[in-house]
C-alpha positions in Angstrom: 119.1 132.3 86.1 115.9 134.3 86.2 113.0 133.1 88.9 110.0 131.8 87.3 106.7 134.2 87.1 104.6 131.3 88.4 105.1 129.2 91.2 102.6 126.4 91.5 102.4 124.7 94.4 100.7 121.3 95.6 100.2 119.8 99.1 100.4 116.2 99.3 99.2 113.9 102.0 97.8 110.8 101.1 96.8 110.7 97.7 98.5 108.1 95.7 95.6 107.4 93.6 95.6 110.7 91.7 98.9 112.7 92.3 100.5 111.5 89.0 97.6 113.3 87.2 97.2 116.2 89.3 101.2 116.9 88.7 100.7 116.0 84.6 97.5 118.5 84.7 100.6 121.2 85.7 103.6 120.0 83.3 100.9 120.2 80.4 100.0 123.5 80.4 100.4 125.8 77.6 101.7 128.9 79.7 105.3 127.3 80.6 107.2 129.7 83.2 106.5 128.0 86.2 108.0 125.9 89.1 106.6 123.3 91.1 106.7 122.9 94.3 105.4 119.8 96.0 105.1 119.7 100.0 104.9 116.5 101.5 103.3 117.0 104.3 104.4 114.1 106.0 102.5 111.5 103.4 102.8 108.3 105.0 101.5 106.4 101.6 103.4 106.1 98.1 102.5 109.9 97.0 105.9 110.9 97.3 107.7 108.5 96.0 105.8 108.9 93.0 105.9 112.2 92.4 110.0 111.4 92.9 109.4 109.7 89.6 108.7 112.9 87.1 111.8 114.2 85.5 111.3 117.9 85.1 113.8 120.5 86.4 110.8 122.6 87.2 110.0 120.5 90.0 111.3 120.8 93.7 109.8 118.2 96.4 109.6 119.7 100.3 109.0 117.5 102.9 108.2 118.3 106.5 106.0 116.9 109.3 102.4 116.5 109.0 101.1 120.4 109.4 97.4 120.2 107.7 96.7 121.7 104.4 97.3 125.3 105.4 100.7 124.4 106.6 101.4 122.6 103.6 100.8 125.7 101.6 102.3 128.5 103.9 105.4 126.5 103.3 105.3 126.1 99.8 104.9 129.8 99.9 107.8 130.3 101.7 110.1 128.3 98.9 108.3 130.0 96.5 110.1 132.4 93.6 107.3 133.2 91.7 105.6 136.8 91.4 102.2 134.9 91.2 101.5 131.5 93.2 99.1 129.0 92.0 97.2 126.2 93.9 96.5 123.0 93.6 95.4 120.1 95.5 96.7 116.8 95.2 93.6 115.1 94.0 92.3 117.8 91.8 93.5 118.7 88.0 94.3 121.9 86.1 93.3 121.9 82.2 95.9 122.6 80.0 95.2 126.3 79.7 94.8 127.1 83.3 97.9 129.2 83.6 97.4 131.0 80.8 94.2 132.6 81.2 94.8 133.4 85.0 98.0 134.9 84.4 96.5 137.3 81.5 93.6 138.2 83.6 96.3 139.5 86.6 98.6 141.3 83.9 95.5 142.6 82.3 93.9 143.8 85.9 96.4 145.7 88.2 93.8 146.0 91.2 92.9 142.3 91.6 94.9 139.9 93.6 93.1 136.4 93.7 92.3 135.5 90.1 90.0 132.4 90.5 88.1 130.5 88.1 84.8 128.0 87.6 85.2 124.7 88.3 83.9 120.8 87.3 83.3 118.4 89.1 84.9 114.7 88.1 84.1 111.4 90.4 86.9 109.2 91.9 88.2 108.2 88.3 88.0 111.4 86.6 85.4 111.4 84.7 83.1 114.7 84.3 79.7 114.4 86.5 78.7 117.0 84.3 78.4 119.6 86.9 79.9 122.4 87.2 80.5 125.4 90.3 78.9 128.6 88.7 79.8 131.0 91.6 79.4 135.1 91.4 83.2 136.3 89.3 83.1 140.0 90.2 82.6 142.5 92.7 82.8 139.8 95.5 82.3 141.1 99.0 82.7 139.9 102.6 79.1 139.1 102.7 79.7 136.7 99.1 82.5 134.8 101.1 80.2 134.5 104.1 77.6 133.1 102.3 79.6 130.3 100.7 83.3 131.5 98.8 82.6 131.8 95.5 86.7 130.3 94.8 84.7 127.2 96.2 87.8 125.1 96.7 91.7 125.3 97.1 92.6 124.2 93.4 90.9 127.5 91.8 93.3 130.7 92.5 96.1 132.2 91.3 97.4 135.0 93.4 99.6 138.2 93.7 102.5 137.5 95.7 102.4 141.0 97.0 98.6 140.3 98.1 100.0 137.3 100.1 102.5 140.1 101.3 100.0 142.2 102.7 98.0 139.7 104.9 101.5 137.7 106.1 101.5 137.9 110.3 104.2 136.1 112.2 103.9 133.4 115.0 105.3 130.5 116.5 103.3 127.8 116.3 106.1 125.1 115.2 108.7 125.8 117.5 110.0 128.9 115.9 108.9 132.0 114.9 107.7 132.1 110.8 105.5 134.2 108.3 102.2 132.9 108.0 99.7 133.4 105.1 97.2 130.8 105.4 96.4 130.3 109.4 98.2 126.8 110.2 95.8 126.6 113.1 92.5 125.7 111.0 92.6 122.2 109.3 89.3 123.0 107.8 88.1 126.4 106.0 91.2 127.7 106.0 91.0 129.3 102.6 88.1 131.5 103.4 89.4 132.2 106.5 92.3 134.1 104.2 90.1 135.4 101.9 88.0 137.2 104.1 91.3 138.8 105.5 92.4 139.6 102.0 88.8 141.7 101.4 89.2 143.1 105.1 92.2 143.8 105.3 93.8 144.9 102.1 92.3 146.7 98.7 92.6 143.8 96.6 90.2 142.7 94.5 89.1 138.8 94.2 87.4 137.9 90.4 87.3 135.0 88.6 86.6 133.9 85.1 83.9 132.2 83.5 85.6 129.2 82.2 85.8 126.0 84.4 89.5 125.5 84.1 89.8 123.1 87.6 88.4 119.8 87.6 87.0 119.3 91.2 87.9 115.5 92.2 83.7 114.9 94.3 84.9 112.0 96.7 82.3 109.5 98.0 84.3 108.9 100.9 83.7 110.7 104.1 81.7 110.4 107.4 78.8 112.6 108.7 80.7 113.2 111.8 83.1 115.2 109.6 80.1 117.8 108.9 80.4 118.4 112.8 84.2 119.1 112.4 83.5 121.6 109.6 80.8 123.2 111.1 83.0 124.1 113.9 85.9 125.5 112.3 83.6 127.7 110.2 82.5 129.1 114.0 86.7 129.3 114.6 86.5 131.8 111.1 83.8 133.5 112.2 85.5 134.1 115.8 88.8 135.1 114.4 87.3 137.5 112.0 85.5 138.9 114.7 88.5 139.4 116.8 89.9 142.3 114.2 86.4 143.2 112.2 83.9 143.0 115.0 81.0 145.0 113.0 81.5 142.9 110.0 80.9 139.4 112.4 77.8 141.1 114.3 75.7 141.9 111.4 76.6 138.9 109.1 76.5 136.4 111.7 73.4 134.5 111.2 73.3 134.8 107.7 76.9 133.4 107.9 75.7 130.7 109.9 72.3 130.3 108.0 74.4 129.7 104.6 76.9 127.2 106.3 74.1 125.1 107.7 72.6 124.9 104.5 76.3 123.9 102.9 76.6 121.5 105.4 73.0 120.0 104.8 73.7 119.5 101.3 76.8 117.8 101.9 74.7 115.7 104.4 72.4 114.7 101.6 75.1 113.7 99.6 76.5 111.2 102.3 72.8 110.1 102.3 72.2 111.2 106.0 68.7 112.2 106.1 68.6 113.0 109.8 71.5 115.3 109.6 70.3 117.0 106.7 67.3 117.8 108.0 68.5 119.0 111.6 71.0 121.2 109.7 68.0 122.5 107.4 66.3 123.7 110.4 69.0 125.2 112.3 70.1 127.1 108.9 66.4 128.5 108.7 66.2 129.1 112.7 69.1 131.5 111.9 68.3 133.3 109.0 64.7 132.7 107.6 65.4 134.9 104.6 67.4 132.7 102.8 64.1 131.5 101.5 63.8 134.9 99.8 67.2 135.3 98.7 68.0 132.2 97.3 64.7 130.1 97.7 65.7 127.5 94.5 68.6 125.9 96.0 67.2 126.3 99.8 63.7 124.6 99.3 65.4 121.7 96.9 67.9 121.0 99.8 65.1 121.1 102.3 62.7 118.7 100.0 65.6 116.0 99.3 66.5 116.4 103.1 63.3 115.3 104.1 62.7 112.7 101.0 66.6 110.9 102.1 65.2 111.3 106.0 61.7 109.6 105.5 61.6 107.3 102.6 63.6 104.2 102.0 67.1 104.5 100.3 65.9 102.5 97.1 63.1 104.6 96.4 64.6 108.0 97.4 67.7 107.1 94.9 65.0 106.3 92.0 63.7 110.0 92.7 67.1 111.6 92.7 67.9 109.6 89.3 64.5 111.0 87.9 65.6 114.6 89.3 68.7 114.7 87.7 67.6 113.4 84.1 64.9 116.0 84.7 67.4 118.9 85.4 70.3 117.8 83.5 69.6 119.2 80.7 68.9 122.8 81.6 71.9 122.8 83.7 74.2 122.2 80.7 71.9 124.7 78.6 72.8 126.9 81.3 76.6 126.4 81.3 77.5 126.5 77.4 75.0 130.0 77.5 77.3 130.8 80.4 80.6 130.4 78.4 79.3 132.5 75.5 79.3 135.2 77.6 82.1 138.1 78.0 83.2 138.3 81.9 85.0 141.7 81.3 
């Protein structure tokens, strides 16, 4: 019996709400010589025991203690037969063609490693908030992931075992000494943690395609304190990055930081904390006052709604976000079918 040229993999911890459609979204699509691995990563809700319930010889359940979402996929990795491994997260979906067109874009394009693609984002029940992620797809550099990684979540790449290969390192952290791809010590940023090793440390390339072939599950849950958590282990990224690519850290620090504060700020405005958005707007332009120039759209509309969530009251700040977005809407889908017209290579 012959391995399987894909091996998709899915942590799962806790989401029994959508892990029967995130593992459909893989059994449906089109490009069918895959396997699927499923961690539990010590789920203490009914996720497994659903998943149990698919009957497809492609599938192979894991199960080990609760090691974070980095563990969950090093050790997927490790089970692994594929010559490409595929990521997805347990409440996110694939469309049916995913596979297909990542897999053609590797075979077609010897020198990249981490084929990504766009993504939409859907609400708690799936539906499409029709918006999308439009990141940079090619020539991506440290300073691109620094400023935001353009794969801009964990359900987007397909990647070259042998890229894996080259950034593996060896530790102990579990009681016994195993290869390590993803760092098992970060619970948060961990994938751009690995990508910045992969552009670093290796000569693979990282491009995606123009399509939005993820569906991005936005969840409303979530606590401001969590923003502090993040913030942090972007600071462990940019510390362990500096440990073997000093240069890199000392000139793209603040602009690394300036970016993240920003990120964080929007996700602050989302959670409707005005008072952390705007402290986060200020430190991001105390660090690095050019992002105005550079990207001065998306860094004085996070500034303004900052400021409007901080000092007016909820109901009339959420009438002027529902007048922004009918406002914008329409030239942000103009913008994406324009987008998908256009040839990436």
């Amino acid at each position: 019996m012959t391995n399987p040229t894909v091996s998709a993999i899915i942590p799962v911890y806790g989401v029994e709400k959508y892990i029967a459609a995130a593992v459909q979204s893989v059994l449906n699509q089109t490009y069918s010589d895959f396997e699927l691995i499923i961690v539990d990563d010590g789920s203490r809700d009914r996720s497994v025991e659903i998943c149990q319930q698919f009957n497809d010889p492609r599938i192979k359940i894991v199960s080990q203690a609760n090691r974070g979402l980095a563990g969950a996929r090093n050790t997927g990795i490790r089970h692994a037969q594929g010559e490409y491994l595929a990521f997805l997260d347990g409440d996110d979906l694939w469309l049916a063609d995913k596979l297909e067109k990542q897999i053609a874009h590797l075979e077609q394009s010897p020198e990249v490693g981490v084929s990504f693609c766009r993504s939409a984002f859907i609400d708690e029940y799936g539906e499409s908030l029709g918006t999308y992620l439009m990141p940079k797809l090619r020539d991506i550099t440290v300073v691109d992931l620094l400023r935001g990684s353009p794969l801009g979540n964990g359900s987007t790449p397909v990647i070259r075992r042998a890229t894996l290969e080259d950034i593996k390192f060896q530790d102990n952290l579990h009681g016994s000494v195993e290869d390590f791809y993803f760092d098992d010590r970060f619970r948060r940023s961990e994938d751009t943690e690995c990508w910045l090793r992969i552009v670093l440390q290796t000569q693979w390339k990282i491009e995606g395609l123009p399509e939005a072939l993820t569906l991005y599950r936005v969840n409303s849950g979530g606590l401001s304190a969590n923003l502090l958590k993040q913030l942090e282990s972007w600071e462990q990224v940019l510390d362990k990055t500096r440990s073997y690519a000093p240069e890199v850290i000392e000139r793209w620090e603040k602009l690394a930081k300036s970016y993240q504060y920003r990120y964080l700020a929007r996700s602050a405005v989302r959670l409707k904390d005005g008072s952390q958005a705007v402290a986060l707007m200020h430190r991001a332009l105390a660090a690095y006052w050019p992002i105005l120039l550079e990207e001065p759209r998306r860094t004085i509309l996070t500034l303004i709604a900052a400021y409007l969530l901080w000092l007016l009251p909820k109901p009339l700040y959420s009438q002027v976000e529902s007048l922004g977005a009918k406002l914008t809407g329409k030239t942000q889908q103009q913008r994406i079918l324009k987008d998908r017209t256009q040839q990436a290579f």
